[in-house]
C-alpha positions in Angstrom: 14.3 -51.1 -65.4 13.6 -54.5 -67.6 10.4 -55.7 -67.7 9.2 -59.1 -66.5 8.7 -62.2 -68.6 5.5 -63.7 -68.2 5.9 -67.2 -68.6 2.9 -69.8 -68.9 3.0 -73.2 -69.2 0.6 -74.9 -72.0 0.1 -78.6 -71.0 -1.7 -80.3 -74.1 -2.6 -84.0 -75.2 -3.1 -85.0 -78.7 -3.7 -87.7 -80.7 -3.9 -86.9 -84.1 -1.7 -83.8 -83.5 -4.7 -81.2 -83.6 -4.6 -80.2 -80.3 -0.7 -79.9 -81.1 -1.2 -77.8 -83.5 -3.5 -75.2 -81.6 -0.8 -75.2 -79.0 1.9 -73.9 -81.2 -0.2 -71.5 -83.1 -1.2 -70.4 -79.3 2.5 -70.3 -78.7 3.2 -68.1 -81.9 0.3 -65.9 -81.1 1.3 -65.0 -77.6 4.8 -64.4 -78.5 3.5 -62.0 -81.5 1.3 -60.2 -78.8 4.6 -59.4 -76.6 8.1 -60.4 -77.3 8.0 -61.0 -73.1 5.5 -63.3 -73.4 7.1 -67.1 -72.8 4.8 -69.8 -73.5 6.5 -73.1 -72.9 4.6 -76.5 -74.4 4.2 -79.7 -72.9 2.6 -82.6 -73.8 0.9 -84.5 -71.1 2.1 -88.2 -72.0 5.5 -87.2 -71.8 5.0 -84.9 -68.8 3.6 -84.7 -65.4 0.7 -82.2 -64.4 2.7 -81.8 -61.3 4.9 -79.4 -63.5 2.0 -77.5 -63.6 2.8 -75.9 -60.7 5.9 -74.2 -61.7 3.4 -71.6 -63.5 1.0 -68.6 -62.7 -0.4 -68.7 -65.7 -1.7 -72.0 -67.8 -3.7 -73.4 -70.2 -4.7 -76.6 -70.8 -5.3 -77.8 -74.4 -8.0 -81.0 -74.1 -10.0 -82.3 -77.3 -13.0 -84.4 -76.6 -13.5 -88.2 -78.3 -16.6 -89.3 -79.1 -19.3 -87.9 -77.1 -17.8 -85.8 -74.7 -14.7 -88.4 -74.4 -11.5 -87.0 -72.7 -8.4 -87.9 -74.9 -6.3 -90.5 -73.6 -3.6 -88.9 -72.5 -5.9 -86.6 -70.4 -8.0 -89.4 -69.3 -5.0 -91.2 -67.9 -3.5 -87.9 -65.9 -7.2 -86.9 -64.5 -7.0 -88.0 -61.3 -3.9 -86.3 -60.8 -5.7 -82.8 -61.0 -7.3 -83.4 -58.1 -3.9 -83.5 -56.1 -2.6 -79.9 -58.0 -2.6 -76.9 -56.1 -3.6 -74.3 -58.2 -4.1 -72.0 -55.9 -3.8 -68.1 -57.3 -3.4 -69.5 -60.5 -5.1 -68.1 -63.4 -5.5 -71.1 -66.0 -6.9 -71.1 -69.4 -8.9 -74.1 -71.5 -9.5 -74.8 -75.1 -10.6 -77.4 -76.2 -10.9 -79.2 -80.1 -14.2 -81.5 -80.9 -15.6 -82.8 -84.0 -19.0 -80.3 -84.6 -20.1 -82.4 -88.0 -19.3 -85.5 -86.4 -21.0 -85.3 -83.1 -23.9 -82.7 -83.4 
């Protein structure tokens, strides 16, 4: 009997490509872990959270600006959270800040 893929959705926004980066080494990693493991990237300014829904399992990949800042492409897409049903959803955040910067 074949096993079953588990597929997860990592929705990510990035400015300077950090948060990128983390996604595709979080990608890599998972895929390392099991060979069923399917994690498929999106970057929120091209995509819509609604596609969020698709998944059981997610992360979200958010860096913060300034003090505490969302990124832009997060900032503009937060509200639509709000109207997501993640219901029985198990969802996952990291997030990338500046600790020398911003103490």
């Amino acid at each position: 009997m074949p096993t079953k893929e588990l597929k997860i959705g990592l929705f990510y926004g990035s400015t300077t490509c950090y948060t990128e980066m983390a996604a595709e080494k979080i990608q890599t990693q998972l895929h390392e872990l099991s060979d069923r493991c399917q994690v498929e990237l999106f970057d929120i300014k091209d995509t819509n959270l609604k596609k969020s829904e698709e998944y059981n399992l997610l992360i979200f990949g958010i860096s913060t600006w300034d003090f505490g800042e969302l990124q832009e492409d997060w900032e503009s897409s937060w509200q639509d959270i709000k109207d997501l049903n993640l219901a029985g959803k198990t969802v996952a955040l990291y997030g990338l800040g500046d600790q020398l910067g911003y103490a």
